[in-house]
N, C-alpha and C positions, 0 to 999 in steps of 0.2 A: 504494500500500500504506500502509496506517496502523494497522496490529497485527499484535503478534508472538501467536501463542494456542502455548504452550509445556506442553508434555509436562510431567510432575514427578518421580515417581520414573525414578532413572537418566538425567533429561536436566538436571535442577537443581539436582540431589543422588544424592549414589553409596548412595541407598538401598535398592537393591534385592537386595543382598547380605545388609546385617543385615536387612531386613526379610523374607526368609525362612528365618534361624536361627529367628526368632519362629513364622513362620507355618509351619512343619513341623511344629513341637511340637502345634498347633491340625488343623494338616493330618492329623496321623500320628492322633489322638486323635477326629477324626469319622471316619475311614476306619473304627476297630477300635469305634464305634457303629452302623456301619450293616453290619458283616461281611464287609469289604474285607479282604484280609490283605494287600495290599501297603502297603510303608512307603518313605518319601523320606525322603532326606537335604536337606539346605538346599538344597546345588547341585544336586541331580539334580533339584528342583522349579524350582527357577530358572530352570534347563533349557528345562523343559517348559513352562512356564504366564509364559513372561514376556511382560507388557504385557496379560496378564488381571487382574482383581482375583480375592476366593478365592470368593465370590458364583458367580461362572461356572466359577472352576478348581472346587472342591468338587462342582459339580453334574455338569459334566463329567464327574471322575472315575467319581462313584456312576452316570453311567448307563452307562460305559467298562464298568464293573465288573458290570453287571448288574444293579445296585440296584433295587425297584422302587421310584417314586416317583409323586406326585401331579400330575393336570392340569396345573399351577399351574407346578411346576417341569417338567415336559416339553414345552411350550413350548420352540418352536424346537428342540427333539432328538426328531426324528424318531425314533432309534435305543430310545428310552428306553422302558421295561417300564411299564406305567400299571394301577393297580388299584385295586380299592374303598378295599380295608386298604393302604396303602403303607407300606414301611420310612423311608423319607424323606419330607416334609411341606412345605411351603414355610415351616410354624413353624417345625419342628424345623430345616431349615435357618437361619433367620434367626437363631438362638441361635447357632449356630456364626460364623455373619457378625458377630454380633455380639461375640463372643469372640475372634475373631483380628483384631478390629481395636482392641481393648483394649490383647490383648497384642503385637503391632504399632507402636502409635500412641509406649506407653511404650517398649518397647525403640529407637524412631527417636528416641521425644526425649532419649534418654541417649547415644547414641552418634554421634550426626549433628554437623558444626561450619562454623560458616561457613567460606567457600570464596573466598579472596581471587579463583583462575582465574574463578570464575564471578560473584562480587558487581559484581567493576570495570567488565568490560565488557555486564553486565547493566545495572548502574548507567548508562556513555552510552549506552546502547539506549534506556533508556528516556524518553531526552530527545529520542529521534528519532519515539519509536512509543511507543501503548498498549501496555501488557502485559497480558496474562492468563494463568492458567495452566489447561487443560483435560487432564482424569484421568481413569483407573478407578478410582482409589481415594478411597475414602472421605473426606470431610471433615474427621473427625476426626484423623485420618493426616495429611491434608494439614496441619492448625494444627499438628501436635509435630514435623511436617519442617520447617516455614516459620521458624516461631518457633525450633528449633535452630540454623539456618542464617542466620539475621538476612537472609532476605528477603522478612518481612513487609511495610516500607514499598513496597517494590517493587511486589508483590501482594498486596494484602490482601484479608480473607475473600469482600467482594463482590466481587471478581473472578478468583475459584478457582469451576471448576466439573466438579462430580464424576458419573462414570456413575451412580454407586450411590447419591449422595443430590439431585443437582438435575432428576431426570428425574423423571415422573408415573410410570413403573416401573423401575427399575433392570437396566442392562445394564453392561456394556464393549465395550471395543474389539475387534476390528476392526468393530462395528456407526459409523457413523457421527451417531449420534442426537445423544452429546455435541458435536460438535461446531455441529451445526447451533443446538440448541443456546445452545451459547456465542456464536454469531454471532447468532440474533434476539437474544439478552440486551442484546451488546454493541450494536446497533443497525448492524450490517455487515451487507455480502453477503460470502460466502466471497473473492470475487475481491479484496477490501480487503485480505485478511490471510494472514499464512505462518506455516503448523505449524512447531515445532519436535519430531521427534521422535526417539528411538533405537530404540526396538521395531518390528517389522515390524506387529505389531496393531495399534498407532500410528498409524504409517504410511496402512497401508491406512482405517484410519478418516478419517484425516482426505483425502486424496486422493478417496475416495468422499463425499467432504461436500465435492469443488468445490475445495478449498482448496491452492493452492500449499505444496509442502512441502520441508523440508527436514531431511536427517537428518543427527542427532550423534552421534557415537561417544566423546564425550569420556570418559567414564565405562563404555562396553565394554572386558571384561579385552583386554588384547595378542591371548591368543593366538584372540581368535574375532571379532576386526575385519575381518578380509580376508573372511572370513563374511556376516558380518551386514551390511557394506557391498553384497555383490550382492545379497544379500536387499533390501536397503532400496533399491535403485535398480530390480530387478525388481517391487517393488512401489509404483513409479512417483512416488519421490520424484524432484526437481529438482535437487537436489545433495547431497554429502554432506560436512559438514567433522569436522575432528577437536577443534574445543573451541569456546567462544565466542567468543573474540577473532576466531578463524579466521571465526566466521558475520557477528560485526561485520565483519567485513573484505570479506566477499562484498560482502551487505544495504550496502556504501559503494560499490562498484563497479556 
């Protein structure tokens, strides 16, 4: 093994909380454009769409909902209503993607702070292994998380790689595209390297891309770890620790 390709939101930073105080506000506000009447709160979106970016949650929704939408966006949703005239566009969505990762990017870089638990023993990690970091979420996202958190020298930008801006079309997770990926980038085969992930999308993504994986919980609330732990071993992660000292400590054994 000679690379760690690590998760970001929620496995490098506990940003997946504020960053859908943000993204509800953008959420709740494309819903009541396209004639959805249902509305989320931060948590109950968190809920539902974590280890998606809002690219896939948003489109989701509109086809959940009935929306009708274009070719473009109905792709891969079978379920989805398709018409000449569509209420949704794959423009009209990309303005919305665009928009919550605005207001997003700024709320993470106000709120986010480095994390001694996670710098120190990231820091001898990285003396053992390459680092990378592989996401759903946007690039952008990713510089006002990194740069908040002081683990830019760690990872910097050329080796952050995102569903939704290094791919020739943009997906997420659980597809396994990003990963691969990240591994022709990095010049590996999957077998060289071990995911670091918390989400089951995660997970599955990278497990489906060959890749040894390993799940963290450091940053899942108390009360939904005994949870998302058999989630995350039924989706055929290798281990499961509870912080990163705990996965230095493995990756030494």
């Amino acid at each position: 093994m000679t690379t760690l390709l690590c998760d970001a939101d929620g496995n490098l930073f506990p940003s997946e909380e504020p960053a859908f105080v943000a993204s509800a506000e953008v959420t709740n506000a494309f819903l009541a454009t396209v004639g959805v009447a249902e509305r989320f709160t931060a948590e109950q979106l968190r809920l539902a769409t974590t280890g998606k970016n809002f690219r896939t949650t948003a489109a989701d929704l509109a086809v959940a909902h009935g929306v009708t939408v274009d070719e473009e966006i109905a792709l891969g949703r079978p379920d989805a209503k398709v018409v000449d005239d569509p209420v949704l566009t794959a423009r009209g969505l990309q303005h919305w993607v665009d928009e919550e990762r605005r207001e997003v990017s700024a709320h993470l870089g106000q709120v986010l702070l480095p994390d001694p638990a996670v710098l120190e023993p990231l820091t001898r990690l990285a003396e053992r292994y390459a680092l990378a970091a592989v996401s759903s979420s946007a690039t952008t996202r990713l510089a006002a998380c990194f740069a908040a958190t002081r683990l830019d020298a760690l990872i910097p930008p050329d080796r952050r790689f995102s569903a939704e801006d290094s791919l020739p079309v943009p997906t997420s997770k659980p597809n396994p595209a990003v990963y691969l990926h990240a591994c022709a980038e990095l010049g590996i085969q999957p077998s060289e390297a071990v995911a670091v992930e918390d989400s089951v999308p995660g997970a599955q993504s990278a497990v489906s891309a060959g890749i040894r994986t390993v799940g963290n919980v450091q940053f899942v609330p108390p009360t939904e770890r005994a949870e998302r732990i058999a989630q995350l071993r039924a989706a055929g992660v290798d281990a499961v620790v509870g912080s990163w000292t705990e996965l230095e400590e493995l990756l030494s054994r």
